[in-house]
Phi, psi and omega in degrees: 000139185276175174318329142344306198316283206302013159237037168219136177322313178257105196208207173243024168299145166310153192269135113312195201260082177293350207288345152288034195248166191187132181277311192291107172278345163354253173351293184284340177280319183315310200296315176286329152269020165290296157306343177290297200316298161329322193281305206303316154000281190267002173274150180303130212314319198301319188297322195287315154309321179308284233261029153262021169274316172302334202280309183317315214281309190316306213297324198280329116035286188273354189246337179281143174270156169326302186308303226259357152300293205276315178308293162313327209276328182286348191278317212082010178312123177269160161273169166288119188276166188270178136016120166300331165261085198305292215295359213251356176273325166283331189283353193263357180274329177306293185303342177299337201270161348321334170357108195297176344097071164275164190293340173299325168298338149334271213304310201283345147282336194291332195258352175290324177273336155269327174303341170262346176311292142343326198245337191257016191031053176221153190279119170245159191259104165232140176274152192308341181251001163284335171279343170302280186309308170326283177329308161298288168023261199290289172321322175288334158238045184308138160313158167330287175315328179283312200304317190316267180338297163320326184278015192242300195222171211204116171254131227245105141326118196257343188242037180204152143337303239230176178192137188248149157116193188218168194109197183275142200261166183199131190262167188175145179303158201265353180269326155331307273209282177348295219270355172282322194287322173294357193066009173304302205230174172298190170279137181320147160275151164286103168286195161230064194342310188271019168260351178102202208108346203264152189242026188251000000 
């Protein structure tokens, strides 16, 4: 298990001293929308209307309880968008804390923000070990077809620790390596870190 590993409770690491483990996504949830805020920023007013439905969706997410989640999902209720002032709406989500964190909450900036990263082409900073954790994550309950693929093959973060699946390794950037595990994209090509690739 890669390095990654040890900052999530359950995992196949040797056993040690756990008492820095932590369930609380906080920190690192802050820390990604802060760069979404930072991205949303600098887009152009059409760009910015393109991606606020996705924004919406992030924001009622992080502001929403499980029941009123589960509850929406049976509804089929979309959220609504908010406020013209996208980036000044991620940053009061930031102020929300202490509030804990789950790693699912992790994900759903993690994953929000490269999908907007992606649709508006512009480059966001997220660190190697939120995206490592999103990733295992996410491997372990990937559809049928990604899992399929993991048992084959072992996709290597070139800008990161970490790595999922099993097999012959194939390196790739690690927000890549994401948006594959989510169905966003094919399968990742196999880089060369030190040739660029990475769009995360």
């Amino acid at each position: 298990m890669s390095d990654v590993s040890r900052y999530l409770p359950l995992s196949q690491r040797p056993r040690r001293d756990e008492s820095g483990v932590t369930g609380d996504w906080s920190d690192r949830t802050a820390a990604v929308l802060t760069s979404l805020a930072g991205l949303v920023d600098g887009l152009a007013p059409d760009a910015r209307a393109a991606v606020q439905d996705d924004l919406a969706r992030l924001v009622w997410r992080l502001r929403s309880t499980r029941r009123q989640r589960a509850a929406a999902a049976i509804s089929r209720r979309s959220p609504r968008a908010m406020s013209d002032d996208l980036p000044g709406v991620l940053r009061s989500l930031t102020a929300d804390y202490p509030r804990r964190r789950p790693l699912g909450d992790l994900a759903a900036a993690v994953i929000t923000a490269l999908d907007i990263a992606e649709a508006t082409h512009t480059a966001i900073d997220i660190d190697p070990v939120s995206l490592g954790a999103v990733a295992v994550a996410r491997a372990l309950n990937a559809p049928l077809p990604i899992r399929a693929v993991l048992r084959d093959l072992t996709l290597v973060a070139g800008d990161g620790d970490w790595s999922v699946g099993r097999g012959p390794e194939s390196t790739a950037a690690g927000a890549t390596i994401v948006l594959f595990l989510y169905g966003r994209t094919g399968l990742p090509a196999s880089y060369d870190g030190e040739k660029g690739g990475d769009r995360g």
